[in-house]
N, C-alpha and C positions, 0 to 999 in steps of 0.2 A: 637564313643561317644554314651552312652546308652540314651535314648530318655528319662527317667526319670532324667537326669542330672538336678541339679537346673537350675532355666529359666536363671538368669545372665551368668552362664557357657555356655548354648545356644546358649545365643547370642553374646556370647564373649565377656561384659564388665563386670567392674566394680559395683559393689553395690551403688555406689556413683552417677553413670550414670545419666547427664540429659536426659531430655525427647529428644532433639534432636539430642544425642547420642544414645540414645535407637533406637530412628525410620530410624538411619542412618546405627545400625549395622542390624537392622532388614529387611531393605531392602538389603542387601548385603547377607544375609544366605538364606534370600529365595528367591534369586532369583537363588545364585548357585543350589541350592537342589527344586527348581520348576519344578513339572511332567512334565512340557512343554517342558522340558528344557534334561528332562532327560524319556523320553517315556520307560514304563513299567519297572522302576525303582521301586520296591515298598519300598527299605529301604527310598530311595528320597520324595518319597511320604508320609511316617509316618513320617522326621524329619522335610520335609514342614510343615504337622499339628500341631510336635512339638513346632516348632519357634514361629508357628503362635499361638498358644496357651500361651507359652510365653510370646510376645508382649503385647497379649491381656488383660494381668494382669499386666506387668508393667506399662502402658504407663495411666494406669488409676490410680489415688494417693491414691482413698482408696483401690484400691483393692491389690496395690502395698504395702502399709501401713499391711494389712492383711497379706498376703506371706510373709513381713517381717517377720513379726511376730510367726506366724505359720505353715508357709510351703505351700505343694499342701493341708494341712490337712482342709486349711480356707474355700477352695472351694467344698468342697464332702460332702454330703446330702443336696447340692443345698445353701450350704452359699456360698453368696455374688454373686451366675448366674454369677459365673465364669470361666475359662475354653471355649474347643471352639476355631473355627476359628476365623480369623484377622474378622475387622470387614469392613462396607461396604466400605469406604476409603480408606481403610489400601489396600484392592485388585485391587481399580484403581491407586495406586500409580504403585505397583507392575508391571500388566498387562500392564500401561504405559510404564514405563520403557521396558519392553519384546516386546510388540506390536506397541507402537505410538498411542496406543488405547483409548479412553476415557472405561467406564465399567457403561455399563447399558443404553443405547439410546445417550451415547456421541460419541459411537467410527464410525468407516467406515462401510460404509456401503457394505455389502456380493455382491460379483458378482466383476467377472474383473471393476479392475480399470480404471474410466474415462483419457482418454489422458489430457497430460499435457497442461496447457493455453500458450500460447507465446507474449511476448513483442516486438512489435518493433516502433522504435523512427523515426519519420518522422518529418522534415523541411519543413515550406512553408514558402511563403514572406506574410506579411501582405493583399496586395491584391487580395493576394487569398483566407485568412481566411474571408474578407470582403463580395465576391461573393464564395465562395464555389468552389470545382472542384472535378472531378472523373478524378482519377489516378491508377496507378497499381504500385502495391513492389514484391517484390524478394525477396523469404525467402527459408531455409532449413528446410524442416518439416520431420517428420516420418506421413509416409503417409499407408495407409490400403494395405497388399500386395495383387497383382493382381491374383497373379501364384494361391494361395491356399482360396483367400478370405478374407484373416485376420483369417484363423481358424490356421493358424500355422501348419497347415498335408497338408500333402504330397497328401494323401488319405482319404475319407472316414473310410476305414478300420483301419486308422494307427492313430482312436480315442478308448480311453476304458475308462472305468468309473473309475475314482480315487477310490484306497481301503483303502483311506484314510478315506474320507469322505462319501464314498455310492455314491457317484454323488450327493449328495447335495452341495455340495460346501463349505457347512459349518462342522467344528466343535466343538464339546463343551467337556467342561473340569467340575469335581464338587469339590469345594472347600471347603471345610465345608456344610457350610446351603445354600450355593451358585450353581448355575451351569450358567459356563461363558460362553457366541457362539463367535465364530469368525469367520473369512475368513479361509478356508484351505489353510495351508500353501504348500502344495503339490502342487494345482492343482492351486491357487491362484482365488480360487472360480466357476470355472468355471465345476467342475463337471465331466471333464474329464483331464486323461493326452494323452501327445501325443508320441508317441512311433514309428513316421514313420516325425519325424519334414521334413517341408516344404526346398528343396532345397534353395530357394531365398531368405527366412526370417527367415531360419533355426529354425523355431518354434515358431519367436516371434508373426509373423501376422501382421507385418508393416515394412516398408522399410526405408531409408533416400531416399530424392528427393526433388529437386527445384521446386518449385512451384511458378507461377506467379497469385497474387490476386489482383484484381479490387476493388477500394475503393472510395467511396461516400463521401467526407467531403462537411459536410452544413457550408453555411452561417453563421458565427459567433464564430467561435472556436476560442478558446483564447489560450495560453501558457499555457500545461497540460491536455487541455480538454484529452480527453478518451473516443475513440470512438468501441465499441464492435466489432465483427465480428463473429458470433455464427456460429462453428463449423469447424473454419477455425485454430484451434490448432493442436499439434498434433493427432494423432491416438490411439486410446487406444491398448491395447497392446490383443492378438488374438479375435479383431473385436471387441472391446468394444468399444463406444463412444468414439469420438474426445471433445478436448478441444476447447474453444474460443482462437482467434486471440485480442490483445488488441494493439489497435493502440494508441501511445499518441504525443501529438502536440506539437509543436516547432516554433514558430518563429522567423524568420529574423529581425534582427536591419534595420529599414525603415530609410531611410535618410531625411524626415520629421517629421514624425509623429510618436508619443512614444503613448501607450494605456496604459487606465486604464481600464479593464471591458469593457465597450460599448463604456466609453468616449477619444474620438482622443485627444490628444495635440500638438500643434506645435509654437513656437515661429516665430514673424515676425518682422524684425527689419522694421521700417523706417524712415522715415527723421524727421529733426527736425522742417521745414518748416510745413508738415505733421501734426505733433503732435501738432504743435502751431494752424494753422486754420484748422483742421480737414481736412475730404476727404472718401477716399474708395479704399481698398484693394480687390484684388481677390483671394481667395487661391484655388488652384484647388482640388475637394475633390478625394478620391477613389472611390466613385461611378460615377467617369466621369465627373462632372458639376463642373462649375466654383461658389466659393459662394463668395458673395458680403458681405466683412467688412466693417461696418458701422464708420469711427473713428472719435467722437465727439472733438469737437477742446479742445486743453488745456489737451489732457491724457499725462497721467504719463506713467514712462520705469514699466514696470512691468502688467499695467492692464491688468486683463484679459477679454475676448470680446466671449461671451459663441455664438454658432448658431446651435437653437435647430434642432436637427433631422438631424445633418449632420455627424455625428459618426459613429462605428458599428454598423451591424444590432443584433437584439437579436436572440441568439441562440437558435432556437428553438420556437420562439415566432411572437411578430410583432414589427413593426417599429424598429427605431434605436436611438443610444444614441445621445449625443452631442459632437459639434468642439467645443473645447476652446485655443481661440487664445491668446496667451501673444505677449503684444507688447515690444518692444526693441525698447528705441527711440536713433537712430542713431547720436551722437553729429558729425558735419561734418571736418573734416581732410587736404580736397584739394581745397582751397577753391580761387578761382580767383581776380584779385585785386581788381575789381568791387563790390565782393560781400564782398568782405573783407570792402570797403565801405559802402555799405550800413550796414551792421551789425555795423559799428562804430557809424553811424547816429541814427539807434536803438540805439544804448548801449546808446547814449547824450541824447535818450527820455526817458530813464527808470525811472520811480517815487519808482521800489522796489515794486507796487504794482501788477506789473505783475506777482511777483512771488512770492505769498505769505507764500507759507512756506521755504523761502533760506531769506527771511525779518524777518520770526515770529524765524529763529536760531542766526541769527547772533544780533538780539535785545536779545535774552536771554543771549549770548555770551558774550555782553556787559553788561549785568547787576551782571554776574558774575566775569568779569573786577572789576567793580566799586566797590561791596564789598569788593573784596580782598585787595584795591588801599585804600581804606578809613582809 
């Protein structure tokens, strides 16, 4: 294809072409025919310019409006500052796509890559989120090799300067009015290759191995919490930093108590004796003490009975949240002939005013009776 082809022919569509056909065949011609792609190519490299030059006139509607009209002829003695490479967008699309890169202060940064971060998912029961505990896990890491250092050589000697890069680690490419750096893909930044790779890590500079790590959980971790571990990742690959360790938290279904945040909840059924003249419950907390429920005579199945500062403690801070106790009033089932008695003798005192809202339903009950009956 002659590099003076019309730009549509370039980029292989249509005259008709929208703008996101335009930018989709544009990414696809330069990325085949990109010098990165195709090292000391020079035809590659002048149909790169071409495309890009292309692009750059269609994707913009006057200037596209122009070359319809009158050819490459609209842009030559400087009508319409056209022509030229892609512009500054057009080449972090591209470079993305190739690198993973962002272009211009977004992409990675030069020098071997930091080791990977690692997850792992740890179970506690609630009363250990409450007091806190130091534990140890069991993980598979790539860890720093011993034999060579993490330099990935065998030797000293069996290091030499990338001729890729000079030993800088970096290199750069000029794209028009642009010149792009990157990581060398040879040496993967590090400025040298290895040419005598290490028997044990055969070049990479870290090994697999089990490791057992000791962990610190405070007081107060909830479901997710996320607790760091700097530098307990794996190993960066020929001696480059290690990644973080990210522990996250898991809780046990407690057979009392459900949490909200700092606030404990626990339902407590009791009697109906109970609920009628009041009294006092004990629930035993997780901090070990026994707390005293206060239950004021006459509660209802449902209330709840807040006791402040008997909940979790706050993660990271001070004090602790609150117990909120729901009571359950127990209607009773087994009940003896005696007491089957006396509750009859009750029942013969009732005026209705003991219970005043099972009185203030069954009066509305009836007054809905009576309309209907009228």
């Amino acid at each position: 294809m002659s590099l003076d082809t019309d730009y549509y022919e370039l980029l292989g569509v249509d005259r008709s072409a929208d703008e996101r056909t335009l930018k989709s065949a544009y990414r696809k011609v330069a990325m085949e025919c990109h010098p990165d792609r195709n090292p000391g190519d020079a035809e590659s490299e002048a149909k790169f310019k071409a495309v890009s030059e292309a692009y750059d006139v269609l994707k913009d509607p006057q200037k596209r409006a122009a070359y319809d009209q009158y050819g490459k002829a609209a842009f030559e003695n400087g009508g319409m500052g056209g022509g030229g490479a892609a512009g500054f967008g057009d080449f972090a699309d591209i470079f993305e796509s190739f690198f993973g890169e962002g272009f211009g202060g977004g992409g990675r940064q030069n020098g071997p890559a930091r080791g990977a971060d690692l997850r792992y998912d740890l179970e506690i029961t609630l009363d250990e989120a409450f007091h806190g505990k130091s534990t140890s896990i069991t993980i598979d890491v790539a860890v720093t090799c011993d034999k060579c250092g993490g330099s990935g050589s065998a030797s000293d000697a069996g290091m030499r300067m990338c001729n890729l890069c000079g030993g800088t680690g970096k290199v750069r490419a000029q794209q028009g009015f642009f010149v792009v750096e990157r990581t060398c893909p040879n040496c993967q930044g590090r400025g040298q290759v290895i040419s005598d790779p290490c028997s044990k890590c055969h070049g990479e500079g870290r090994v697999d191995e089990r490791k057992t790590i000791s962990i610190d959980i405070p007081p107060g971790v909830d479901e997710g919490t996320r607790i760091r571990v700097a530098g307990k990742g794996e190993a960066g690959p020929n001696g480059a930093a290690a990644g973080d360790l990210y522990i996250f938290i898991h809780l046990k279904r407690h057979k009392v108590f459900e949490r909200d945040g700092t606030t404990l909840f626990c339902r407590a059924p009791i009697s109906f004796s109970k609920a009628a003249l009041g009294g006092e419950i004990e629930i035993p907390g997780l901090d070990g003490t026994k707390h005293a429920i206060k239950i004021p005579e006459g509660i209802q199945s449902g209330k709840q009975i807040r006791q402040r500062g008997a909940g979790m403690p706050v993660l990271q801070g001070r004090g602790n949240g609150d117990l909120v106790v729901q009571i359950d009033v127990e209607t009773p089932t087994r009940l003896s002939a005696k007491q089957k008695e006396i509750l009859r003798e009750f029942q013969e005192t009732e005026t209705g005013k003991e219970s005043p809202n099972s009185e203030g339903f069954f009066e509305r009950v009836k007054s809905i009776w009576d309309e209907l009956t009228e």
